[in-house]
N, C-alpha and C positions, 0 to 999 in steps of 0.2 A: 484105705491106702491104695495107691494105684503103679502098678508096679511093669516094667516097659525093658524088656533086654535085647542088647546092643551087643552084636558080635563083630566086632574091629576086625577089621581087613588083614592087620597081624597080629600077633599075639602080645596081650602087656598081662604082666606082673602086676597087680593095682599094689600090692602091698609094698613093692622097691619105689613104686613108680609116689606113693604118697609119703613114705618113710618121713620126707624131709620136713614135715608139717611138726613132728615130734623131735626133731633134730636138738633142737634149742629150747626146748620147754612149751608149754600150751600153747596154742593159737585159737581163740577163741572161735576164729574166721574160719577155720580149716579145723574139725576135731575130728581125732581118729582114733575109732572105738571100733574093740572087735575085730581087724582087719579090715575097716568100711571107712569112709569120706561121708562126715556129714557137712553140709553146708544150708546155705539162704541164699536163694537166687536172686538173678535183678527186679523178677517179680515180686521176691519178698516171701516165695514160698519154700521152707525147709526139705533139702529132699538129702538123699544117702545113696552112695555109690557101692557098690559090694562085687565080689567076684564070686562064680558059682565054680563047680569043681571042673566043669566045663572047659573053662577059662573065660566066659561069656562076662561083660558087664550087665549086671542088674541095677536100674536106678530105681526107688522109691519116692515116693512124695504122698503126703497129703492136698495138693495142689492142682495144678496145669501140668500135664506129663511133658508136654510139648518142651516146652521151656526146662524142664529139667533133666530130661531127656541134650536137647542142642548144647546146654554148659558143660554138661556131663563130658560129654565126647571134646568139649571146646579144649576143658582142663585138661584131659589126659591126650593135646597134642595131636587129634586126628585128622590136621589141616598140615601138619610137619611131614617133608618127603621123609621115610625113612631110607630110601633110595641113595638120595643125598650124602646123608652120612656112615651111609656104607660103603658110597665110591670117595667119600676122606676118608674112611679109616685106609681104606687104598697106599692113600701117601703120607698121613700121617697115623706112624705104629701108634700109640698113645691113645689115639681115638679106636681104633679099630680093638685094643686090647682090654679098653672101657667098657665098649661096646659087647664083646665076648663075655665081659663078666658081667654086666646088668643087659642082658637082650631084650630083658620085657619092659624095661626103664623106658617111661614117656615125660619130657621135662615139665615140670608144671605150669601151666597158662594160665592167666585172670583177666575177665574179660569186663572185672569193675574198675572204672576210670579213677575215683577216689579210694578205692582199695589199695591200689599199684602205690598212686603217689604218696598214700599214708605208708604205707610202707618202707619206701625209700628215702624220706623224710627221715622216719625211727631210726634206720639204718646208716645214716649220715654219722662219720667217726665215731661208732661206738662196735660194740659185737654184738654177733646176731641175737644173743641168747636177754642183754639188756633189752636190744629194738624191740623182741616180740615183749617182752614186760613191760614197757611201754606202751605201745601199742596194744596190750591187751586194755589196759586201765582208760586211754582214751575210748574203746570200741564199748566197754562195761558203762562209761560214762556217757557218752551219746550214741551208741546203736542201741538195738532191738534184740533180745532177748526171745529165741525159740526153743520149742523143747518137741523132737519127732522119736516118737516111739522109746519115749525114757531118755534120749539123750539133748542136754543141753548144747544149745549153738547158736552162735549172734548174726547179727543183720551188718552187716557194716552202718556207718555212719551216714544216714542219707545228707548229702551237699548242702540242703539248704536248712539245717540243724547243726549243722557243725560251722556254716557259712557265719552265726550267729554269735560264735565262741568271743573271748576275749581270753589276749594270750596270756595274764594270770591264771585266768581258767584253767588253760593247758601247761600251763608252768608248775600246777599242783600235782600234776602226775608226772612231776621230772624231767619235762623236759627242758630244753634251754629257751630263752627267750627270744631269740631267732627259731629254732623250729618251733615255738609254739607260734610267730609270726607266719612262718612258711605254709604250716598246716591249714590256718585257717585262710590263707591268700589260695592258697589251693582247694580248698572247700567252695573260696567265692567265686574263682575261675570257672569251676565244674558249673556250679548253680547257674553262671551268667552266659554258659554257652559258649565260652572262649575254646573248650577242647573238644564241640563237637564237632561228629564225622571225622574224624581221624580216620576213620578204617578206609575211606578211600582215595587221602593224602599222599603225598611222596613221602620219601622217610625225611629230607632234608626238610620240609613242610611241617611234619612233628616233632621232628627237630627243634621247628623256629618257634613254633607255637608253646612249646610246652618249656623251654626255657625261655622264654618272654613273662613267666609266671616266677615272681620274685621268690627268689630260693631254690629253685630246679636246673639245675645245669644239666650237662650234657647224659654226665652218664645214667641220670633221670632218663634222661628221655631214649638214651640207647635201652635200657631195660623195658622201657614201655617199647618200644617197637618188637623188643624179643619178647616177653612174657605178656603186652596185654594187645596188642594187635598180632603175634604170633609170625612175625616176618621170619620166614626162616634162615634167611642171612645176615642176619640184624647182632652183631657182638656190643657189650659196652666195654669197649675198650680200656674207658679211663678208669673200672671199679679195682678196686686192691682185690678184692677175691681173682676174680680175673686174671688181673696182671700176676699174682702168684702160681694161677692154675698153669698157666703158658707159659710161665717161666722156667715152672718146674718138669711140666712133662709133654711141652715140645723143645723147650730153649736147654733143657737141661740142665739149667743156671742155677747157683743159690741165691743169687743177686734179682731184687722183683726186675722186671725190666719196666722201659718210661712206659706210658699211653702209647708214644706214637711206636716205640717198637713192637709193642703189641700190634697194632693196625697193622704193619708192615708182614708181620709170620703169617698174618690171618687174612692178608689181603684178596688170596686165593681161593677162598673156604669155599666162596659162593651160599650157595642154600643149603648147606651141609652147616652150617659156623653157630648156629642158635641152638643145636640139638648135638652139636661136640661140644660147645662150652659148658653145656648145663654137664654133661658126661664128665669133662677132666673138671668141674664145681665138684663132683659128688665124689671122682676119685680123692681131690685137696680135703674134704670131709670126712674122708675113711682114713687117710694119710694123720 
């Protein structure tokens, strides 16, 4: 084992900062054991995130430290100004009062292209706690299966395995026959190169690209710009969690508000809006 620690410019919590992986029951992709993050890198090598009493990250691997090391810090948000959403919590209370009560909260990042969209996919009009049960049963059926230091943890589905599916196939693990269509339109997109280099695209750019992928609309691809390219001004305005999160503790409303008046409260956020939304997400989760 090879073991590499990382002391973050400010202080995180790992244990609030992952909480949400257990939110809704197992996540194959994300297990947390112990107080620790295990995962399977893009290399395909299993490694584990842990905090020492310090407050230092330690990452382990049996692998490339390299790589598990740069995910490590990608996940827990160390490219987000925390700056940012400390001058909104400025003008808006809600954020600022979030912020007081989880300070070492980092929103969670994925920096796997068909990770994100299988995700968002499962999560298409159902609840979260269905999506990841879904979602575990397709990741059991075509990923990869690792085990670091006693604990089991999968691979995601590599693209061009999943690229291969037929949507019976995926219709046996529940889901509908549109998303079992979309999943694997979105495995063949991956494979065929249609979403690479995003990461130095405009947002309207991954915008265009990743709804031009039958099944993925907008607030797909507002989510990818916030959690798997990590833009830090990046909201998806049109998700129901969202529009309830702002509704309720900026808007003050019982009523969800539309998409667009969502855009409109949050037009101002700037590079603060990616790392309040996930805040007033977790506050709508404790609610």
């Amino acid at each position: 084992m090879i073991t590499e620690v990382w002391s973050p410019p400010h202080p995180i919590d790992l244990g609030v900062s992952i909480a949400r992986y257990s939110h809704w029951g197992e996540d194959l992709l994300n297990v947390v054991d112990g107080g620790a993050l295990y995962r399977v890198n893009q290399s395909g090598d299993p490694y584990r995130i842990c905090q020492r009493s310090t407050g230092e990250m330690q990452i382990d691997t049996s692998g490339d430290i390299g790589p598990a090391v740069a995910e490590a810090q990608y996940r827990l948000s160390a490219s987000l100004p925390l700056s940012e959403v400390q001058r909104l919590g400025e003008r808006v209370p809600s954020v600022a009062a979030q912020l007081a009560r989880m300070p070492g909260y980092r929103p969670p990042m994925s920096n796997g292209v068909l990770e994100s969209l299988m995700g968002s996919i499962s999560a298409q009009q159902v609840n979260l706690r269905w999506a990841g049960t879904t979602r575990n049963r397709l990741v059991q059926r075509y990923g990869v299966r690792h085990t670091f230091d006693g604990v089991a943890v999968w691979e995601c589905p590599a693209p061009e395995v999943l690229a291969t599916a037929e949507p019976e196939d995926i219709r046996e693990m529940q889901y509908t026959t549109r998303k079992s269509e979309y999943i694997i339109a979105s495995a063949r997109a991956v494979r065929d190169g249609m979403l690479s280099a995003l990461e130095s695209a405009s947002d309207a750019e991954v915008i265009d690209r990743i709804t031009s992928v039958r099944g993925l609309g907008r607030w797909t691809a507002e989510w990818y710009l916030a959690r798997t390219l990590a833009r830090p001004g990046a909201i998806a305005a049109g998700d129901l969690g969202v529009r309830k999160a702002v509704s309720r503790f900026v808007a003050g409303s019982d009523e969800i508000l539309s998409e667009s008046e969502v855009r409109t409260l949050t037009s101002d956020w700037g590079d603060g809006g990616n790392w309040a939304i996930h805040l007033l997400l977790e506050a709508l989760s404790a609610a």
